[in-house]
C-alpha positions in Angstrom: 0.9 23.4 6.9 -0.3 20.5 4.7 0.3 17.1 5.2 2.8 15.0 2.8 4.1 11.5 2.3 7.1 10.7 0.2 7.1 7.9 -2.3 9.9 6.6 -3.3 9.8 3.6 -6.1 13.0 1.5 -6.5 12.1 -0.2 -10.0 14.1 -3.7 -10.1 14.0 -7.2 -9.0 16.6 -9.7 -8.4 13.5 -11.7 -11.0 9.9 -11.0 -12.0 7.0 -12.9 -10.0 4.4 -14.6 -12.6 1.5 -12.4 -11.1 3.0 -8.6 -10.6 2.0 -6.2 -12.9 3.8 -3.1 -11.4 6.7 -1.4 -13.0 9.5 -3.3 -12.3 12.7 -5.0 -14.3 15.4 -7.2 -13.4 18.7 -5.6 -14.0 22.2 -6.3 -11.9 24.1 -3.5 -13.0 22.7 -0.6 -12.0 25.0 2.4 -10.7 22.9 3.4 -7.5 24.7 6.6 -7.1 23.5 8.1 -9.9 20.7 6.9 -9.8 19.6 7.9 -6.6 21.5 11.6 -7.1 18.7 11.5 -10.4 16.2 11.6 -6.7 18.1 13.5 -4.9 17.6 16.1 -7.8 13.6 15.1 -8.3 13.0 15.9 -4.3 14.7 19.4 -4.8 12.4 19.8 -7.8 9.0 18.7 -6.3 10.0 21.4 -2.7 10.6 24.3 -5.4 6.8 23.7 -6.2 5.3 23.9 -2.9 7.3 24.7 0.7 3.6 23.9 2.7 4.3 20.9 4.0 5.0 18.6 6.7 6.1 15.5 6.2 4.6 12.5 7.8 5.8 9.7 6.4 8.4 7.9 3.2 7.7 5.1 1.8 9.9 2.9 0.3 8.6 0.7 -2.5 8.9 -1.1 -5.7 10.5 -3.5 -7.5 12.6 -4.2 -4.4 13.9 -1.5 -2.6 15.8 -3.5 -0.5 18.7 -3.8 -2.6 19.2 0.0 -2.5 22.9 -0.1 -0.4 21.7 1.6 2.9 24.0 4.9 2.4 21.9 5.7 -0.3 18.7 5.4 1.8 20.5 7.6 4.7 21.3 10.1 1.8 17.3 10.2 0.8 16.1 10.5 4.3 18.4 12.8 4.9 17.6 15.2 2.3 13.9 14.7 2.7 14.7 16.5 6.3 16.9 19.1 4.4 14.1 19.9 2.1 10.8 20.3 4.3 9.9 19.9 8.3 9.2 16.9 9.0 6.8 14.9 11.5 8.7 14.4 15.0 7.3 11.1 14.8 7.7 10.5 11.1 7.3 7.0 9.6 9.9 5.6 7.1 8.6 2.4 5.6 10.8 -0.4 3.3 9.2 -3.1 1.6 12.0 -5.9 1.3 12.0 -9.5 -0.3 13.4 -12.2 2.2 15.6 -13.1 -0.9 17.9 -10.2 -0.5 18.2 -10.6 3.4 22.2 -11.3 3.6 21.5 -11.7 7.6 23.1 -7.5 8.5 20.6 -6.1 6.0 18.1 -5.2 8.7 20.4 -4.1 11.3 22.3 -1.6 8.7 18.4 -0.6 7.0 17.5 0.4 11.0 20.9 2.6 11.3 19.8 4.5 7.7 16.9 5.4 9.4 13.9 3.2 8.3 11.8 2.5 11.5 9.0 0.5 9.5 9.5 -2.8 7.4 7.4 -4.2 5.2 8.1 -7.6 4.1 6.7 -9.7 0.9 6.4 -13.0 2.2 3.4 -14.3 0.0 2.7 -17.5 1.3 4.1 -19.3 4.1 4.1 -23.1 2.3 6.4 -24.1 0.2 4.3 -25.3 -2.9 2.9 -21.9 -3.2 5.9 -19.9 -2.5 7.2 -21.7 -5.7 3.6 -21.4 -7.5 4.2 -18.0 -7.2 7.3 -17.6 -8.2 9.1 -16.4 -4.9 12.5 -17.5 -5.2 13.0 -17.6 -0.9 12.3 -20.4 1.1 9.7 -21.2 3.5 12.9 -21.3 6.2 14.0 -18.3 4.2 11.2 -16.2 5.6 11.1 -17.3 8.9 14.4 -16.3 9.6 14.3 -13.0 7.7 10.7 -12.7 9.8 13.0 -13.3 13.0 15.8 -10.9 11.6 13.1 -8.2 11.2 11.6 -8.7 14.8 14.5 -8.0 16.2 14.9 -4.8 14.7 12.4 -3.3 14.5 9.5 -2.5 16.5 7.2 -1.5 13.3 6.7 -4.5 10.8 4.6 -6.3 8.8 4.2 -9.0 6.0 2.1 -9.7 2.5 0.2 -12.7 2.1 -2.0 -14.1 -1.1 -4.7 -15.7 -1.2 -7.1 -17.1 -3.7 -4.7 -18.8 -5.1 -6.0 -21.5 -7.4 -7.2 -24.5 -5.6 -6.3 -23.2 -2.4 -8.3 -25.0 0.5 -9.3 -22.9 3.5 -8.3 -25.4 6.1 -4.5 -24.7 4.3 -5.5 -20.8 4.3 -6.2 -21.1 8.4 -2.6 -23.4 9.2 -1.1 -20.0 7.1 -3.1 -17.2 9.2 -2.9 -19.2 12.6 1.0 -19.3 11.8 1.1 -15.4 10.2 -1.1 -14.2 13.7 1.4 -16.0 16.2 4.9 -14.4 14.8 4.3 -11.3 16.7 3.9 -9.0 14.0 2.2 -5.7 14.1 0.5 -5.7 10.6 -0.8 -7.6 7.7 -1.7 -7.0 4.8 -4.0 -9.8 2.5 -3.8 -9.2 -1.0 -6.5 -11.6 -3.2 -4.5 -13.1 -6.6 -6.3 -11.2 -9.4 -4.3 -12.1 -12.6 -3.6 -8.8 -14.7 -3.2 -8.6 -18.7 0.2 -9.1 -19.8 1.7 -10.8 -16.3 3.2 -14.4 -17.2 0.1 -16.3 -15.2 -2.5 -14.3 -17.7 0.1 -15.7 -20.5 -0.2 -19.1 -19.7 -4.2 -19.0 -18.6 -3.7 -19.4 -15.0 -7.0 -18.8 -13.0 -7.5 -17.8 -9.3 -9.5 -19.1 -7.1 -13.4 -18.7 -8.1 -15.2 -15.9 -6.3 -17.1 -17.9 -4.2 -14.0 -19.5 -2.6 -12.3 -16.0 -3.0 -15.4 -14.6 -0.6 -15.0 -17.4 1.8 -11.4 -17.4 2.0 -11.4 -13.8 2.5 -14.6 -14.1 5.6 -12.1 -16.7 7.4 -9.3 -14.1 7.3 -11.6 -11.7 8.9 -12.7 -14.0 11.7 -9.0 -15.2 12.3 -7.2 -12.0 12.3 -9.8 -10.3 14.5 -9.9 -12.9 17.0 -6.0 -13.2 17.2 -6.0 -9.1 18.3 -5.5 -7.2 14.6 -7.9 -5.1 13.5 -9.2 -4.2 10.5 -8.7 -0.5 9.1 -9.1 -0.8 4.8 -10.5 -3.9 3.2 -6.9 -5.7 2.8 -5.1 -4.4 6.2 -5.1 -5.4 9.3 -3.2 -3.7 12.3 -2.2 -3.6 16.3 -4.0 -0.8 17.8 -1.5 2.5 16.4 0.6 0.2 14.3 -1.5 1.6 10.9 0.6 2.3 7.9 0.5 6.3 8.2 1.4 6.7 4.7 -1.5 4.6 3.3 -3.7 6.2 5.4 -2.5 9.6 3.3 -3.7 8.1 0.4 -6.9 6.5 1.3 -7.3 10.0 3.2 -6.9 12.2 0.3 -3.7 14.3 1.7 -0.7 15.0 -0.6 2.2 13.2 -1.7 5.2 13.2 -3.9 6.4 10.4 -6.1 9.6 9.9 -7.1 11.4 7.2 -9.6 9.9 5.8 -12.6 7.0 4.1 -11.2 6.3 7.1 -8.7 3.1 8.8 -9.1 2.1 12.3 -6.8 -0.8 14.3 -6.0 0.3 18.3 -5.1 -0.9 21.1 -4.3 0.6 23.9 -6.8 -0.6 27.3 -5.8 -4.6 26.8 -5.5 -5.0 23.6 -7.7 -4.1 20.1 -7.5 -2.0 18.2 -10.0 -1.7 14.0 -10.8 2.5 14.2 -11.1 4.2 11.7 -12.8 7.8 10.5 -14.3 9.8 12.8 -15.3 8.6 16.0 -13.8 5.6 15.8 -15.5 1.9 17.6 -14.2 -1.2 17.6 -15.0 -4.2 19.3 -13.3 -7.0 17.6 -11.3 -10.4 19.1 -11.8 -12.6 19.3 -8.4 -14.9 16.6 -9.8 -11.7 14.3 -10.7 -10.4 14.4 -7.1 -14.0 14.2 -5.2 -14.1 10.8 -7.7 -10.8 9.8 -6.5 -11.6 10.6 -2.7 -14.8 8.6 -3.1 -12.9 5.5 -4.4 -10.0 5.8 -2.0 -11.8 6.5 1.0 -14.6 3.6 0.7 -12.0 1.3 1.1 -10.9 2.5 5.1 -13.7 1.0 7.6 -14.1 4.3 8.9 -14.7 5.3 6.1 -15.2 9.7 4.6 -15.7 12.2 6.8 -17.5 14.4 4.9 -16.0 17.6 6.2 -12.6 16.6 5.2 -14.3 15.5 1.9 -15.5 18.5 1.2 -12.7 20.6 2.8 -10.0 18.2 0.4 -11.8 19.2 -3.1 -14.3 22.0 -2.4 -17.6 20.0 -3.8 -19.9 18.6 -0.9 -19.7 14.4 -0.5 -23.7 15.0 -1.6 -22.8 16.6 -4.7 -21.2 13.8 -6.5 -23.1 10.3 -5.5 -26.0 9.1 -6.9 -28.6 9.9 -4.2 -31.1 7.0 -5.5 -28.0 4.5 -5.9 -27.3 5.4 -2.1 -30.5 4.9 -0.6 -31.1 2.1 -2.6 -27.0 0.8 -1.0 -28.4 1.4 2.4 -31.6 -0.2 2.2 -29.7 -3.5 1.1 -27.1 -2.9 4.3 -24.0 -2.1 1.7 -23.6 1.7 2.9 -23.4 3.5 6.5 -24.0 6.5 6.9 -25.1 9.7 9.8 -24.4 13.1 10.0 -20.4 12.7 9.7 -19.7 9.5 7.9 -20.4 7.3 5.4 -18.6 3.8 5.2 -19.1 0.5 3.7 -20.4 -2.3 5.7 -19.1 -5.9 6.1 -21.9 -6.8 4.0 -20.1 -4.2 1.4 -16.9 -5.0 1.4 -17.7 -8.1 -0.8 -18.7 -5.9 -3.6 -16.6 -2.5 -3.5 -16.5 -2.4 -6.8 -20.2 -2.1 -7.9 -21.0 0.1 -4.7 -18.2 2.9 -6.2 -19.4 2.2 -9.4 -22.8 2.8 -8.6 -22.6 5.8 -6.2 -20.2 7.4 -9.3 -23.5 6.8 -11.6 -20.8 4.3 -13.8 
């Protein structure tokens, strides 16, 4: 059987951070029943296209998707297991906001079933939780940080950096702080300011990419030394405390997205489709999704196994990279690679980008 995460995207916010660029609105009167029987519906929709499966992991993002009411993520969970077998193990992540902690939130998202919470803290000062237009407290998080500890033995928080005029001594109090809570993950975003967000409006800059660089080399040293380690270039984990369903995607494997924001990759009959809201497919060709694997797999330290590569969209790893942009990548220490593996270095990792875009010939 093939292996398959479910996505789940909630779409709203109790208000719109400055910097996000994802789908997302803020709307209070939404009628979550129908709503989520709308998923209910999509999930039936998606197993009618391809029974093969085993599910490994849901993931429930957004927007917020902690202010979906608890019985309605029982009722998704529940008919995930109704639909397709599922993982013994199986991970059920929620990303929450510490602004719609109401102090039993946790407790009653445990008893629905989520075993894995991810929680968008941002920042842990107060200047820059207000520069970035969280609307918790730095009190806030800590006690929805605590409230999360306790229930769960799977968590992790977002932080930001780059933020303009950010000082890395202020960057170190955060991560010395964000490494003693006890957590088993984090994730470090870098502020990039997308067209269209309210900071682009209004001409805000981040933090120059020489600082960015810096900033993101002290993170590195930090995180590592306080016992995380590294396994894609913005995620850090406890040895076995990896985010299984991003793994799926940097891996290649299939998943199904569900909600307006919720995108899929499936396998119907022979071929691979990109799905889409509402119901919608279109097909992958074999070069498409050895591009896509390329792009999604540089970014895990251990980089592509080229078996799996070629096993995921039948054309060989050697196939579709630039051989004279490679050896010219390994000669200046960007690119890894032996008889199993290639993988970006910590040398590469500073410049992702232009190593994808030259192995792609781009």
């Amino acid at each position: 059987m093939q292996r398959l995460g479910i996505y789940i995207h909630w779409p709203f916010c109790k208000s719109k951070c400055p910097y996000c660029d994802f789908f997302s609105r803020v709307k209070k009167d939404i009628n979550q029943e129908e709503l989520i029987s709308s998923y209910l519906s999509d999930l039936e929709y998606y197993r009618s296209l391809n029974d093969n499966y085993i599910v490994e992991s849901i993931f429930f993002g957004g927007g917020t998707p902690s202010l979906i009411e608890p019985q309605y993520i029982e009722k998704i969970i529940d008919k995930t297991a109704s639909l397709w077998k599922c993982k013994d193990n199986i991970e059920i992540s929620l990303e929450a906001n510490p602004n719609t902690d109401n102090g039993n939130l946790f407790a009653d998202l445990k008893q629905a079933g989520i075993n894995r919470l991810s929680l968008g803290v941002q920042a842990l000062n107060e200047k820059d939780l207000k520069f970035l237009g969280r609307t918790h407290s730095l009190n806030q998080a800590y006690k929805s940080i605590d409230s999360v500890l306790q229930n769960f033995d799977n968590h992790s928080i977002d932080l930001i950096y780059a933020r303009p005029n950010q000082k890395p001594q202020e960057w170190e109090k955060e991560l010395h702080n964000a490494c003693n809570l006890g957590l088993k993950h984090l994730s470090l975003y870098q502020l990039t300011i997308e067209e269209n967000t309210f900071f682009a409006r209004k001409g805000i800059k981040p933090a120059n990419d020489d600082i960015a660089e810096e900033l993101y080399k002290l993170s590195d040293k930090i995180i590592k030394t306080s016992g995380y380690s590294r396994y894609e270039v913005s995620n850090y984990a406890q040895n076995g405390f990896e985010c299984h369903h991003n793994l799926g995607y940097w891996e290649g494997f299939d998943y199904v997205g569900i909600g307006n924001g919720g995108i899929g990759r499936i396998h119907i009959a022979n071929d691979v489709y990109n799905t889409f809201y509402h119901r919608k497919q279109e097909i992958i060709t074999k070069t498409e999704r050895a591009e896509e694997l390329l792009i999604m797999g540089l970014r895990m330290t251990k980089g592509i196994n080229k078996n799996l590569f070629t096993e995921l969209c039948g054309i060989g790893l050697d196939k579709i990279i630039d051989k004279q942009s490679l050896n010219n990548l390994k000669k200046d220490e960007y690119i890894e690679e032996d008889d199993n593996n290639i993988r970006v270095t910590e040398k590469g990792n500073f410049v992702l980008n232009y190593i994808i875009n030259k192995l792609v010939g781009l």
